[in-house]
N, C-alpha and C positions, 0 to 999 in steps of 0.2 A: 654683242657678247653672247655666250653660248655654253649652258650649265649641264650639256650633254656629254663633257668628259670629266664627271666626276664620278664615273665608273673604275677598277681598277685594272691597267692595262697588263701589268704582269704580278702575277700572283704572291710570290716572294714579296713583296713592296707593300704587302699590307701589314705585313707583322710588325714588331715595333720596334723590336733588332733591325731590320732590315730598312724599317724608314730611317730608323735614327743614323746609322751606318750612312746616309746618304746625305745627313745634316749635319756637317763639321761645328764644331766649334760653337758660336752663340746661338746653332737650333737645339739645343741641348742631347745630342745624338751618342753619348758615352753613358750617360743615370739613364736614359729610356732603352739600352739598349742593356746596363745593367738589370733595368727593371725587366726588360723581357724574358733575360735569361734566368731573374727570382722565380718569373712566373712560369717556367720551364722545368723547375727541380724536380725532384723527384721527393717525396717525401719522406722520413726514416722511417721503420718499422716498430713501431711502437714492442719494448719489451712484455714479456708476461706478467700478467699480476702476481705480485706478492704476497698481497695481503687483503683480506676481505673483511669490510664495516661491517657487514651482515653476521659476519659467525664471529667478530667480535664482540659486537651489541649484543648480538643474541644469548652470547654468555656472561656478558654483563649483568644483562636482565635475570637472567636465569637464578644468576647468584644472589642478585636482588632479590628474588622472590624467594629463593630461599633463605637470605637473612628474614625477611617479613616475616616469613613461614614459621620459620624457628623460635622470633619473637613474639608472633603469636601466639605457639604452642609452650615458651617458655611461660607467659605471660598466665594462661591460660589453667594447665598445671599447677605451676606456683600457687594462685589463687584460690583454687583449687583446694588445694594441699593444708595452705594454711587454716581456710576455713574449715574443710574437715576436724583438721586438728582442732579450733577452738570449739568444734558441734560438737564433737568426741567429749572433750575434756567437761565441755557443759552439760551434756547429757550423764556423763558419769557423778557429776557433780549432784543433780538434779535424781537418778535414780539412787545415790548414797543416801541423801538429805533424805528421800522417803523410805528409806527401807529404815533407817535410823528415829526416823522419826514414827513409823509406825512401831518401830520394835519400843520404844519410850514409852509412847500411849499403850501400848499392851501392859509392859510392866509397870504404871502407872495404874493402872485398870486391877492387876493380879495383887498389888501391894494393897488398893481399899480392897478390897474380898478378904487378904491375910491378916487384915488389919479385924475385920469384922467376924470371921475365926476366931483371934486372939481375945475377942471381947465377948465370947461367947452368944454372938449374936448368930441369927438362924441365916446360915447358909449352905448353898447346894456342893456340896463338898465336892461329887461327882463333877458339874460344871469347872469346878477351882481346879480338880485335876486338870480337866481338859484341855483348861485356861495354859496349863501350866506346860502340857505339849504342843499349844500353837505356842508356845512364846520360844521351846525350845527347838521347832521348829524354826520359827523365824531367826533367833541365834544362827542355826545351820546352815539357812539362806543367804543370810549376811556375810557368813563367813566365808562363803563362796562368793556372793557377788565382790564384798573389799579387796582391794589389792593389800599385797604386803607394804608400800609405799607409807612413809611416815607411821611405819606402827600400826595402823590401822586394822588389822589382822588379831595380832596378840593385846590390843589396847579393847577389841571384841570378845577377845577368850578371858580378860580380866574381869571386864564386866561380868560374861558370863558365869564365870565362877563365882565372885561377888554376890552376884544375886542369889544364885544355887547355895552358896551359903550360908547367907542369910535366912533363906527358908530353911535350912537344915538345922541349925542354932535354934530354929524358933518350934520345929516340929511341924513343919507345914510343907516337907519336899515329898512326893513320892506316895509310899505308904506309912507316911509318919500323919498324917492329916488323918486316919482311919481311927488312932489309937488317942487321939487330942481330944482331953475332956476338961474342963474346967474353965476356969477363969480367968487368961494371961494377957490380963490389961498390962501389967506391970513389965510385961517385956514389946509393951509398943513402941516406947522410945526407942528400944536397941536396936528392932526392926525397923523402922522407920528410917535409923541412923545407916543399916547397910544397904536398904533400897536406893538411899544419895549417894551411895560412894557407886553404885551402879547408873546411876542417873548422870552425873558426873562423870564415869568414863565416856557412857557414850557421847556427851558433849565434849568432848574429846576428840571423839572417834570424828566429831562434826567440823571442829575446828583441823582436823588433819585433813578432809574431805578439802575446805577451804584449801589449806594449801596445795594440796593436789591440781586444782583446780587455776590457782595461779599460778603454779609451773609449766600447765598445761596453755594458758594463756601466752607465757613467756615463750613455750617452745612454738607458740605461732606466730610470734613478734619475728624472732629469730630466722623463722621462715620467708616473713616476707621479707628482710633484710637481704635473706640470701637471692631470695626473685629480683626486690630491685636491682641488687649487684649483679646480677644476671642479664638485666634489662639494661643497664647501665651499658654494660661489659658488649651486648650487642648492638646498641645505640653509638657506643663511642666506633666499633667496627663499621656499622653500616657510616657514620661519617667518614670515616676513614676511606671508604671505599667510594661514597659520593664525592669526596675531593679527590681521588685519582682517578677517577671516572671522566668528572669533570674537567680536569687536567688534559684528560686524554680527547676528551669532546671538544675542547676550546680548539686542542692541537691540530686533530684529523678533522675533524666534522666543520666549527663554526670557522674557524680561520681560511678553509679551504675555499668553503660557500661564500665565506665574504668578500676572497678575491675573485668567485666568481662574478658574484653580483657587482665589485665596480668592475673587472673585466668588460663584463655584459656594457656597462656605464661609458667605460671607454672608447668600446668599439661601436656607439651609438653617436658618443660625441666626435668622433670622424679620426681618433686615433687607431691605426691600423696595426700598427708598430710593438701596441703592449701586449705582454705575452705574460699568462700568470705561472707563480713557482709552483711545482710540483713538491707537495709536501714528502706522501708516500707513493707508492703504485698498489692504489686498491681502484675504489668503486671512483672515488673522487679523485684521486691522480689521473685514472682513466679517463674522467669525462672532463677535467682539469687539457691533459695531454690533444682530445676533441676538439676539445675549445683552440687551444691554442693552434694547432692546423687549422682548424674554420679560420679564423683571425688570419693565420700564413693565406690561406685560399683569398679571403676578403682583401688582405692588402694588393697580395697578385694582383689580383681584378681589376681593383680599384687602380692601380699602377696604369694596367691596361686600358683602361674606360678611359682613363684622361687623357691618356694618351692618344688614345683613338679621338676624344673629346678637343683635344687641343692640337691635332696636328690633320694634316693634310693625308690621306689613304695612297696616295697617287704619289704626288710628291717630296714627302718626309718631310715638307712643310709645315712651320707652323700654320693657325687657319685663325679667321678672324675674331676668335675669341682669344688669342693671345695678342692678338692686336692692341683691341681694345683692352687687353690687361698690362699691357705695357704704354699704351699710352696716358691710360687712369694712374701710372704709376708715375708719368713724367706731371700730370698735372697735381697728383695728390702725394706728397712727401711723405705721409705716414700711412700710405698702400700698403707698405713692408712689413707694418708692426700688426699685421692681421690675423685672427685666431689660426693656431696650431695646425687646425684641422684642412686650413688647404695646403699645409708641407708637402702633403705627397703631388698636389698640383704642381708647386713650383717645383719639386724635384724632377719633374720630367720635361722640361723644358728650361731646367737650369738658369742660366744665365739671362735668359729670353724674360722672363717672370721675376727673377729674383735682383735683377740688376733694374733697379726701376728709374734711376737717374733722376730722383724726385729734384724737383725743381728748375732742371736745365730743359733747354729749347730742343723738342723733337722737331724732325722735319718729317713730312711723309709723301714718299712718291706714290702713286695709283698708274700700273703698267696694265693696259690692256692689248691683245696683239689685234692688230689690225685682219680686219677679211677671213678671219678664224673658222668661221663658217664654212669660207669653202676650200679650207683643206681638211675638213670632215668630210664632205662632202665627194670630194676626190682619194683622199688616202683613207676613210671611212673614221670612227673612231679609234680604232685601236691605231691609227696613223697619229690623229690628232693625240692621243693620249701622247706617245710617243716625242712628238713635239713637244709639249707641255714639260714632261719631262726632262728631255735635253735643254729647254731654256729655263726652265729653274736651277737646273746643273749650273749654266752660263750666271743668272741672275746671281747667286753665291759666291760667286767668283770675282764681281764686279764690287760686292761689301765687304766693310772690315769687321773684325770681327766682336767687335759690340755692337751691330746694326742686325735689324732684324728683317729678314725673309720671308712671306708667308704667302699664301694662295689665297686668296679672297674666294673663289668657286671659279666654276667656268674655266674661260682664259686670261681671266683677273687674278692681277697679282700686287702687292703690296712691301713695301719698304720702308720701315722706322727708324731713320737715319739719326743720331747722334750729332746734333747741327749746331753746335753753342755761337760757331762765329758765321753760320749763312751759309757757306759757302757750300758746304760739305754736301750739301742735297743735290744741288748743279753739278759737282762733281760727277758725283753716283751717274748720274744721268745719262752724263757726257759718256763713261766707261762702258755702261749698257749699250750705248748708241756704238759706242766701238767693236763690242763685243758681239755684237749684232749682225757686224759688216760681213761677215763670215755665213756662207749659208748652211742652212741644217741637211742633213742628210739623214733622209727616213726609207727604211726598204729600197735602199739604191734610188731613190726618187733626192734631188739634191733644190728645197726651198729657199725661196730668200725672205725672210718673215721679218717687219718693221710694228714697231710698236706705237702707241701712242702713250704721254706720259703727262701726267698732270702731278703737281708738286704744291704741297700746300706748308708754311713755315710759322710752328706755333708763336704765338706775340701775345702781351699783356691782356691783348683785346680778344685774346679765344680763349672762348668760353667752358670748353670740354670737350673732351677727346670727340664727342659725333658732330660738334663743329668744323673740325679740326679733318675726319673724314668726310665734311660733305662738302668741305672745300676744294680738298683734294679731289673727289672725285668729281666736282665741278672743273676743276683744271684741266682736267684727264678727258672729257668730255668738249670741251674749246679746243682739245690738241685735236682732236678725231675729228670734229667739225672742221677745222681750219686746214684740215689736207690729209690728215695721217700721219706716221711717221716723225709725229715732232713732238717735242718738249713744252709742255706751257706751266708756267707760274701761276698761280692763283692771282687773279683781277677783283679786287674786292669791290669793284666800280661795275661791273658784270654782275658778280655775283648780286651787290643789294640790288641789280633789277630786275633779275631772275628771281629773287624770293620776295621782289615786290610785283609782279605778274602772279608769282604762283597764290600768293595771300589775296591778290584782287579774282584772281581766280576762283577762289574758293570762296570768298566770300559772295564774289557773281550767281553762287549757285541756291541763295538762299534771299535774291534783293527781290526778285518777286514776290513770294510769300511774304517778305519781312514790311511790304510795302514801300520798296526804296527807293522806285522808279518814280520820274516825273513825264509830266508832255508840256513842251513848249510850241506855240503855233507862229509860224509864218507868212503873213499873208501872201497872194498870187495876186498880181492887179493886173484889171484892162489896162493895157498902157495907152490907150485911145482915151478913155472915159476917169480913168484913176480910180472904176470901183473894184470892191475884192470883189471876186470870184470863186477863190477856194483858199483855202490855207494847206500847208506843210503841216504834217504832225512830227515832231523832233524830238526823240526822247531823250531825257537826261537821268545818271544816275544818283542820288544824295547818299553820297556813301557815308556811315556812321564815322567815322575817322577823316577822312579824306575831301570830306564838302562833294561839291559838285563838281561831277566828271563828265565830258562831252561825249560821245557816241564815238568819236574817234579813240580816247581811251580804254574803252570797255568789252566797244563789237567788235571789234578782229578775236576775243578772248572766246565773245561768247560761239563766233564759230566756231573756235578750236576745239571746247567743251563743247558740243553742243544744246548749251541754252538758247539757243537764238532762237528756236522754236518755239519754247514758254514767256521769252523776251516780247515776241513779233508777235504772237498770238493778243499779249497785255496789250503792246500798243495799238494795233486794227480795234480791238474791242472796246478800250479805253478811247479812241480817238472817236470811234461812230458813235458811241456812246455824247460824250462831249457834241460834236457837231447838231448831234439829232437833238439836242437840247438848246441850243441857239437858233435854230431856225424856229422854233417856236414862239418866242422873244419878239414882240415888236420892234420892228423897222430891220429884223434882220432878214436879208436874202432868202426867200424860202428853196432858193436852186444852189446855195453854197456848197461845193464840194468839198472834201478833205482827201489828201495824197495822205500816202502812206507810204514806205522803203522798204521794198523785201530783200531778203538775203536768199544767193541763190541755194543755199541748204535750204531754207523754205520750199522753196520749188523743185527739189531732188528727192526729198525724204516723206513717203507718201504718209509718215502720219503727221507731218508740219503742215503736209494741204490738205487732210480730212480737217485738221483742227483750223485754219483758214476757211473753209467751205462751211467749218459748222458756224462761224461767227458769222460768215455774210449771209448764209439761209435764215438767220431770222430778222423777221420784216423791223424790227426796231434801228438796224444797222443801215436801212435805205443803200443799201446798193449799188443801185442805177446813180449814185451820190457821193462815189468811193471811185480815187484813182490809187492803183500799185504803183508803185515807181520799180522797177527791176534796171540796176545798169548795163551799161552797153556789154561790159569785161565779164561779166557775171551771165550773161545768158553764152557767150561766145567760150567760157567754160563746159559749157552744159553739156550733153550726148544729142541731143536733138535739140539744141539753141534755148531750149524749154519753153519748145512752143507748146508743147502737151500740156504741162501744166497750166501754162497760161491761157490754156484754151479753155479749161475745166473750171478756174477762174474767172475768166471771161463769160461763160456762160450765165452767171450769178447779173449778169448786168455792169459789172466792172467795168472802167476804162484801167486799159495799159497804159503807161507814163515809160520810154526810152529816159533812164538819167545816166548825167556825163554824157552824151551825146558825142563824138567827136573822138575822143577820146580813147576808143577802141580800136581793135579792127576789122568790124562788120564791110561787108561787102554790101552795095546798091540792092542787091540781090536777096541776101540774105534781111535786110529791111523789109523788102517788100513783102516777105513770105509771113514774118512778124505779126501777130495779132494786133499791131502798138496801135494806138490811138492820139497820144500824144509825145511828143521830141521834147525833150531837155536840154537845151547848150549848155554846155558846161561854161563854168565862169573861165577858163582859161582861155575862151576868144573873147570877151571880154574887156582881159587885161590891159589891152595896149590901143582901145580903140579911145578916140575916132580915129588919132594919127596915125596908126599903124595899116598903111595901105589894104598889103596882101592880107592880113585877118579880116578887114572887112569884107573882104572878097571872098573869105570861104563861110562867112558868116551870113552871105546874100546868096552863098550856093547853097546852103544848108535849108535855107529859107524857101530855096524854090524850088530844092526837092520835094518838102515838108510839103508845100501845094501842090505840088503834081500827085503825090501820096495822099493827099487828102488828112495830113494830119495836123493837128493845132501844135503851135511851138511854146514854147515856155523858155524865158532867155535867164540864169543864175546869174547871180554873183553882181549887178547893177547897182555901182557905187559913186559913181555921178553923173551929174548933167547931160555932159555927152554922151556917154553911151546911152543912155534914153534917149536923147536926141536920134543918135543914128539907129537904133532898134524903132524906134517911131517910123524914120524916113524909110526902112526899109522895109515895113508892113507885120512887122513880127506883133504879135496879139495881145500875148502877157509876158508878163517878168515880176522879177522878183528878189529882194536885194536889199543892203543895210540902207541906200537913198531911202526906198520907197519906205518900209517898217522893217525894223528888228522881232524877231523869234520872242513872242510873250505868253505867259501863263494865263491858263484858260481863263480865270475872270477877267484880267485887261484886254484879252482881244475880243471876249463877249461885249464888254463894255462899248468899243473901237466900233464893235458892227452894229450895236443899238442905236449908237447915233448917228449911223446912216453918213459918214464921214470918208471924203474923196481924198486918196492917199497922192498928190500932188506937190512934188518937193518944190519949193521957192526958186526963183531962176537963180541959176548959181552956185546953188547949195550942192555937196557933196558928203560923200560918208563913206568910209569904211568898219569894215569890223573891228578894227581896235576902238572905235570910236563906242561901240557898243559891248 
């Protein structure tokens, strides 16, 4: 497959009209092509403003500040006003009381003098005048400073007179005091009696003062009655005017902002669609009217993004996010009842999205075109696009129209069939295959392009739609392996081995470090003497789940991943390790060797033989005490048989071990050239011996090539009597086999070589591997 034509090969085809135009029916190609032409309008022209918040407020305020102003100034005034008035009234109060009260104590004062006159006692007469023009002085004063108010005027001129009288009755006004001689004791009473009647007005004159005084009070009461009613009068105004202010503020001002702010709210929580009223056309119907284009803008877009989001550039396919939304739809029944805010998702792929067929059986095909590659490669990509394009056309044509279309990338493509009774998926298939038969014609160049198709059919036991796809495209992948061009069903018997390889896989990548690896050893016996000589090192996996796995389950893996190199690395230095600790051991072999299995990636990949060369360069590992075993098939891959390597190996003091021996197809020739040191017969000549004529004939030519080459033999697989017998007669050295001992863990076969014990099976005895 090939993700280089997911460029767009004509231009028109990316827009959303134009893709949708090319997706009938269940690609939802009517709402996205609506939606392109939304996102195409033109937008109206917003009218002129009407009316302005600014030079309304502002005269709002204005008037405000002049109510303030005015009730300040009322306030202020008034207070004012009244107080004056009651300072007025008090000071007139206060300078009446003393001019009154001084004029009393004068005439108080002139009445003892007139009195001491009348009794002919010695006084300064000239002073008693004088006495007698301050007093009507002060009269004069008085009668200027008193208002006419209550009398107070003529209740002064009565006094006046009064008293002027009295001294004139008595001979004491004026120039009557000049010519006054004698004795007029006898008119002190009378004098005396009109001094009181003068004494008396002016407390008169006092008590009228008094009331002056409280009227004067009263007319300040009155005053401020009139201020608070004043205050009142523009208190109850300026309410009046904060409730229609407020009125007006709730209307234009708070109501507008409020629908901005959830506007704002909406268009956050992924509603595109809400649009706020326009109350008036001022400041805020304006930015009201803003808003609401933004919003038109945002929903366009967002239209378009999904669309772009959910569909194919190339094809007007849907693309694998509607896949997966439609198949979460077939597995989850309440997919539908999903917040608000991906409407405009599903509107643009309508039916694709919104028809979710919660609970019924999807089928899913996986169509990938076969050799795609190189019709890129010959008609370039804008060929290949081209392609892609005409068999989408075709793949449309082939479903009905609740099944669903879409381009996975590449020249992957997918189909979400509608399959309640099975059949309908094989259908589908079958029509593609027909539809097919027909070849494409590109730039007069005329193809015949075959597909592969894998089909996967949801069931109780699938577990979610990426189940569901990775079976399908496991189908789809058996089709391609199995020739091309065909149809496969999902094999669930397949599949659990391929996702039990890929899980030992992945697990293989961590049994190193994790410590999971075992070594089991083998003995090699003289088949002369029945002592060991060397042992096999055989490693085994313990896998945490799975127990114990033989090297046949594991190592084809780790070549594929390439772990064999930290695998084979563990085991050479695990095993010389182990060995070089039993020969130390009383009564063990101090010349015991240990074989080892290379894998020919060991021998290919020059950092698998630096790390090989660094284990055998140190003297703990003895060396010259260490055989490789490499098989016959595996160097016979090789670019130079990997003599190179094995030479660079060999230098360390190593013997070579040939295993499987036979079993290739090395040439005499290509043997000889071999670094080997020693032959391995594979256990398959073996089998059938002694009876078996001709195998023991080519088991005595193997043998006496082996001495003309000068190499030691080693015979597998030795599972009875006889065949030891006949490897005996025919001179072969060692063997090794479930007869002689089975593969055991390092302490039993340390054990086995302490006691210095001849592996000599009983006449007769026999053994296979199941036995063990």
């Amino acid at each position: 497959m090939s993700d280089s034509n997911s460029k767009l090969a004509d231009p028109t085809v990316a827009s959303p009209a134009n893709a949708a135009a090319t997706t009938p029916g269940p690609s939802g190609g009517a709402a996205v092509a609506a939606a392109g032409r939304t996102g195409r309008r033109r937008r109206r022209r917003r009218p002129a403003r009407t009316g302005s918040l600014k030079r309304e407020w502002s005269r709002a305020f204005m008037l405000m500040l002049l109510a303030l102003l005015a009730g300040a100034a009322a306030t202020v005034v008034g207070v004012r006003v009244v107080t004056d008035q009651i300072q007025r009234a008090a000071a007139q109060h206060r300078v009446e009381s003393e001019a009154i009260a001084e004029l009393r104590t004068d005439l108080d004062a002139h009445e003892q003098a007139g009195l001491q006159l009348l009794s002919s006692a010695p006084v300064d007469s000239s002073a008693f005048l004088q006495q007698q023009e301050d007093i009507s002085a002060r009269f004069d004063a008085a009668s200027v400073m008193l208002p006419d108010e209550h009398g107070m005027r003529s209740t002064l001129r009565e006094a006046r007179a009064s008293w002027q009288e009295g001294l004139s009755a008595h001979g004491l006004w004026g120039s009557q005091v000049s010519v006054l001689h004698g004795n007029h004791v006898a008119e002190v009473p009378a004098f005396a009696a009109s001094g009181t009647t003068a004494r008396a007005l002016l407390a008169d004159i006092r008590r009228a003062s008094l009331d002056a005084l409280d009227d004067g009070v009263a007319y300040g009461a009155q005053l401020q009655q009139m201020v608070v009613a004043g205050r009142t009068a523009l208190f109850a105004l300026a309410a009046v005017g904060v409730f229609y202010f407020r009125r007006r503020m709730t209307k234009y001002l708070m109501r507008p902002i409020e629908g901005l702010y959830q506007g704002v709210l909406k268009l956050q929580g992924g509603d595109y669609s809400h649009r706020i009223t326009v109350v008036r056309n001022d400041e805020l119907g304006q930015l009201a009217e803003a808003f609401n284009s933004m919003a038109a803008t945002v929903h366009d877009s967002h239209l378009e993004l999904t669309f772009r989001a959910t569909h194919d550039p190339l094809t007007g396919l849907a693309n694998r996010a509607v896949v997966t939304e439609r198949l979460a739809a077939a597995f989850g029944p309440d997919i539908n009842n999903a917040d608000s805010k991906n409407a405009d998702a599903r509107n643009v792929h309508t039916d694709n999205a919104r028809t979710g067929h919660g609970g019924r059986h999807e089928g899913l095909l996986i169509i990938d075109v076969d050799d795609f590659k190189d019709v890129n490669d010959s008609l370039g990509h804008e060929g290949g696009d081209a392609l892609l394009i005409q068999l989408a056309h075709r793949l449309r044509s082939c479903v009905r129209g609740h099944d669903l279309v879409a381009r996975l990338g590449g020249d992957e493509f997918a189909i979400v069939v509608l399959d309640d009774a099975g059949t309908a998926t094989d259908d589908v298939a079958g029509r593609i295959q027909d539809a097919l038969r027909e070849p494409f014609s590109i730039d007069e160049v005329r193809l015949k392009v075959t597909v592969s198709m894998g089909a996967a059919q949801r069931t109780a036991a699938t577990a979610d739609p990426a189940e569901l796809m990775r079976q399908a495209d496991f189908a789809m992948y058996m089709a391609k392996h199995g020739g091309k061009g065909r149809y496969q069903l999902f094999d669930a018997r397949g599949y659990d081995e391929m996702t039990y390889r890929a899980a030992l896989r992945a697990d293989l990548a961590t049994a190193v470090q994790a410590g999971q690896l075992r070594l089991d050893y083998q003995p090699v016996v003289d088949l002369r003497t029945g002592g060991i000589v060397g042992v096999e090192a055989l490693v085994r996996w313990e896998h945490p789940t799975l127990g114990r796995l033989s090297p046949a389950d594991f190592i084809p893996l780790a070549e594929e991943t390439g772990e064999i190199g930290p695998i084979g690395s563990w085991v050479l230095d695990t095993a010389t390790r182990h060995v070089a600790g039993w020969r130390r051991s009383p009564g063990t072999p101090a010349d015991i060797w240990v074989s080892v299995n290379l894998s020919t990636l060991q021998l290919s990949s020059d950092r698998n033989l630096a790390a090989l060369e660094r284990i055998l360069s140190q003297p703990a590992a003895q060396a010259d005490k260490v055989i490789l075993e490499v098989t016959e098939s595996a160097l016979a891959t090789s670019a130079d048989g990997g003599v190179g390597a094995l030479n660079r190996l060999k230098s360390f003091g190593v013997r070579i071990a040939i295993d499987d021996f036979g079993t290739g197809f090395s040439s005499l020739s290509t043997l000889a050239v071999l670094p080997a040191d020693i032959l391995k017969i594979d256990r398959s000549f073996l089998s059938g011996l002694p009876g078996d004529a001709p195998a023991a004939a080519m088991l005595e030519g193997i043998l006496e090539v082996a001495r003309k080459l000068n190499l030691a033999v080693i015979a597998e697989g030795i599972e009875d009597t006889g065949q030891l017998g006949l490897l005996r007669s025919l001179g072969c050295d060692m063997g090794q086999g479930f007869l002689l001992a089975s593969p055991s863990p390092s302490p039993v076969l340390e054990a086995l070589l302490t006691s210095g014990s001849r592996l000599q099976p009983p006449a007769g005895a026999a053994a296979s591997a199941a036995d063990f």
